[in-house]
N, C-alpha and C positions, 0 to 999 in steps of 0.2 A: 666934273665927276664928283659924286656924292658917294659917301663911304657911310654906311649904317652900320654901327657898332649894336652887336648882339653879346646879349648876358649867358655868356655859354658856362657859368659858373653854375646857375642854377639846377639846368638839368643833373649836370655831374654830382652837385649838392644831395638829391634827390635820390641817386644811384645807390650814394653811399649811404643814404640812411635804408634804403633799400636792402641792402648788404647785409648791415648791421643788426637790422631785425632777424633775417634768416640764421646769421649764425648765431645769436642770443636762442633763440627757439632752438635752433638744433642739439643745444647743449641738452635737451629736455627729450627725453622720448618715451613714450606709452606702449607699452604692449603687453599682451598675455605672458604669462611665462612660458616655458616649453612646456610640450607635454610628454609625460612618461611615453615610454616604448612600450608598444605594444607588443610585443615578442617577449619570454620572457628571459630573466640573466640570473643563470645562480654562479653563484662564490660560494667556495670550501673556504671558512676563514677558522676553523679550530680542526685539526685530526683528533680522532678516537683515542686514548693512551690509556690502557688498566692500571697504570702505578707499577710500583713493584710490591712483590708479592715473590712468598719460596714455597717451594714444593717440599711439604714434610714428613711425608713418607710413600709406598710406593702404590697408593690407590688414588691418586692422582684427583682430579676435583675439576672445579671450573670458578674463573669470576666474573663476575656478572658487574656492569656499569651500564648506569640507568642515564634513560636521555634527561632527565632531572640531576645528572653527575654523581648519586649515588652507590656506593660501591658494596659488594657484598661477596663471598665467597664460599666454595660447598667442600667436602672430601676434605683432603691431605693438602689445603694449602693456605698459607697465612696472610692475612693482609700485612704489609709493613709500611709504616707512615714515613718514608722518607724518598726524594725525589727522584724520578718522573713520578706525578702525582695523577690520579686517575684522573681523566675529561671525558665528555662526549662529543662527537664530533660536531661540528655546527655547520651549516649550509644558508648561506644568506639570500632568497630568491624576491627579484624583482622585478614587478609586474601590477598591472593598474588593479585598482582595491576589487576586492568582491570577487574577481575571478577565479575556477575552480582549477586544481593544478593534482594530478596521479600521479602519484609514487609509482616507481616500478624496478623491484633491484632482486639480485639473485638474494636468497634467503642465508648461504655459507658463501664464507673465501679461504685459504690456505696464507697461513702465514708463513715467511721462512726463515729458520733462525742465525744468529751472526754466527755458531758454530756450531751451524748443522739443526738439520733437525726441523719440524713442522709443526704449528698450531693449526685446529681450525676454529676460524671467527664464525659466528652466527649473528649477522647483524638484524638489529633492531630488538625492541619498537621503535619508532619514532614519538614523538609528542605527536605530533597529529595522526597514527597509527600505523598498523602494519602493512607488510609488502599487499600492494594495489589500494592503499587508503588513498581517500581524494579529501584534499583541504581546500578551504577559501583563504584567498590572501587576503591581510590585516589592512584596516579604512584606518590609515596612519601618510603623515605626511610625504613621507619618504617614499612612500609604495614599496617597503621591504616586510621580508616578512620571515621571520628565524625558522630554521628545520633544527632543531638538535634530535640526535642521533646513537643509541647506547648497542649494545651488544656482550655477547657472551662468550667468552671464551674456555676452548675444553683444554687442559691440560692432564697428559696421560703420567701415569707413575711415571714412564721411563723419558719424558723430558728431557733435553740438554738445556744445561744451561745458558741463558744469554738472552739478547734483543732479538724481538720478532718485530718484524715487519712486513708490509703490504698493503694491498689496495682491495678497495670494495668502489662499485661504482652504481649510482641512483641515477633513473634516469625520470627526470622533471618534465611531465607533460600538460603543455594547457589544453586546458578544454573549449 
């Protein structure tokens, strides 16, 4: 009986260099990035604030905060530079570059005060303009594209005192 010795070293040699390549490559991979959503996403990332401001006598006024953050005042009422400090509200909507997106929001809201009592807001413009304006979104990496947001607020003589608050709601439609 003859016994033939076989090099079963080599195949398995071979295996493993086999291996080795695969997961040396694998550490390595190519591809596209993702791509934006087509649909689009707004974020509320600033609320609207008029600052503080007193009512100074009883013909009452209004203040006006510009989607630029600019603050102005009419009538019986004073600005006062100390905090909460006026903002505009910002809106961060994202969506692939170039496409066109309609405003669409009720023109007043009712504010209600912590003791008592009602404002009413008139909101807007916007930067990109008034109720039913249609914007393009900004050719920027991100595909984000800023709404800021101002409005006007009436205050009557007879005012109470205190924090107003509430909601206004925009509704973002693509085209």
């Amino acid at each position: 009986m003859t016994l033939k010795i076989v090099n079963s070293k080599r195949p398995f040699h071979t295996l493993k260099i086999f291996i080795a390549a695969l997961l040396f490559g694998a550490s390595y991979s190519y591809g596209q990035p993702s791509l934006p959503t087509r649909s689009i996403e707004v974020t509320a990332t600033q609320a609207l604030q008029f600052g503080t401001f007193a009512l100074t006598g009883a013909a009452g006024g209004s203040v006006v905060v510009g989607y630029d953050g600019s603050r102005a005042a009419t009538g019986s009422i004073a600005i006062l530079g100390i905090s909460p400090y006026a903002q505009p509200a910002i809106f961060e909507v994202k969506l692939l570059q170039g496409r066109n997106v309609h405003l669409d929001f009720s023109p007043t809201t009712t504010l209600q005060g912590s003791d008592g009592g009602s404002l009413i807001l008139h909101i807007g413009p916007t930067e990109k303009g008034t109720n039913g304006a249609f914007f393009s979104t900004n050719n920027n990496r991100e595909f984000t594209t800023l709404l800021r947001v101002g409005g006007t607020l009436d205050i009557p003589g007879n005012a109470i005192p205190g924090t107003y608050t509430g909601t206004f709601f925009i509704t973002f439609n693509q085209e």
